[in-house]
N, C-alpha and C positions, 0 to 999 in steps of 0.2 A: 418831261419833267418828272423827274422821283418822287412819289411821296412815302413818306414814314410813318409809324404812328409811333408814340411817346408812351411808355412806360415806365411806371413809380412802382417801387414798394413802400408804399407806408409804411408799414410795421415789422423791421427785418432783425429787431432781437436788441438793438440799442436804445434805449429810451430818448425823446426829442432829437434822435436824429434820423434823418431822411434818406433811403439809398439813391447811388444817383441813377437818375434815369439811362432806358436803355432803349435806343431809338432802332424800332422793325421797322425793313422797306417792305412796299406794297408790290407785290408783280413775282415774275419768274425767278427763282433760287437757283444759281447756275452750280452751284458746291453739291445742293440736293440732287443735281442731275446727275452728275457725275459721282459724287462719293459718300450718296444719302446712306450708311448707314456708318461712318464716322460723323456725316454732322448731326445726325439725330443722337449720338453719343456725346456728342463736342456740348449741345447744346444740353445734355442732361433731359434727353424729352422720354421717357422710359415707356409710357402707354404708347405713345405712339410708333415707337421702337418697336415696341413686342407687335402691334398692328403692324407694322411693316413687314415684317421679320414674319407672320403668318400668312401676310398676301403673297410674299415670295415664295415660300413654302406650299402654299397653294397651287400656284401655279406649275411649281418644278415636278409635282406629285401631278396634276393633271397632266402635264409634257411626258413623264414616263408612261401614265394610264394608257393615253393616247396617243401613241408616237405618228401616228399615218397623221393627227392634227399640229403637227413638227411647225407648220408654216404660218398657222391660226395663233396658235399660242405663243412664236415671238412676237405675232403682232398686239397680243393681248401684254405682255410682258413690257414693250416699247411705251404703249401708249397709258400704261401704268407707271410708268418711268417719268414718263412724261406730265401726268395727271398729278403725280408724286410733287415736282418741282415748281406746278405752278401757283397748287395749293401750301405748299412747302411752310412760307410765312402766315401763313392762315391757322395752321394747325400751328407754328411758334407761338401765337400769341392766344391760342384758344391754352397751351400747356401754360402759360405764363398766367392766365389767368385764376386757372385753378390752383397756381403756386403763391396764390396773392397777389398778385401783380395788377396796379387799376390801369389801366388808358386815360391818361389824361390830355393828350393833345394829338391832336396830327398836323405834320412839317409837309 
């Protein structure tokens, strides 16, 4: 079974009116796996963005430093890949909160 969690903005620039809610699933992001740095654009997530965008960076500079660790660092890169999608929604809704965004229910 899926769950979701519910999110409101209260407060989104219209007075007495309410945006509508925007329901995160809870588990693995299969878009993050495959094309995490269009959906952390798609979604407007920009810290996170740049944090990604420096751990790949990261690692690509350690793969040149170290080229004899060729074999170590795709596994480090995979299971970053990996680590990436399943936290994926976790960080959507830690960005969502800092954009205002309360949790009001989970489906």
């Amino acid at each position: 079974m899926k769950t979701f969690t519910v999110h409101r903005k209260t407060d989104h620039g219209v007075p007495g009116e309410r945006a509508e809610p925007v329901f995160v699933k809870d588990g693995f992001c299969w878009p993050a796996l495959f094309i995490p740095l269009i959906w952390l654009i798609w979604r407007r997530m920009w810290l996170p963005t740049l944090a990604w965008l420096a751990a790949g960076t990261a690692i690509s500079v350690a793969g040149s430093l170290w080229p004899e660790r060729d074999g170590l660092l795709t596994t480090i890169a995979l299971l970053f890949g990996l680590w990436f999608a399943f936290e994926a929604n976790a960080i959507r809704r830690w960005s969502m909160g800092r954009k205002g965004w309360d949790m009001i229910d989970v489906a």
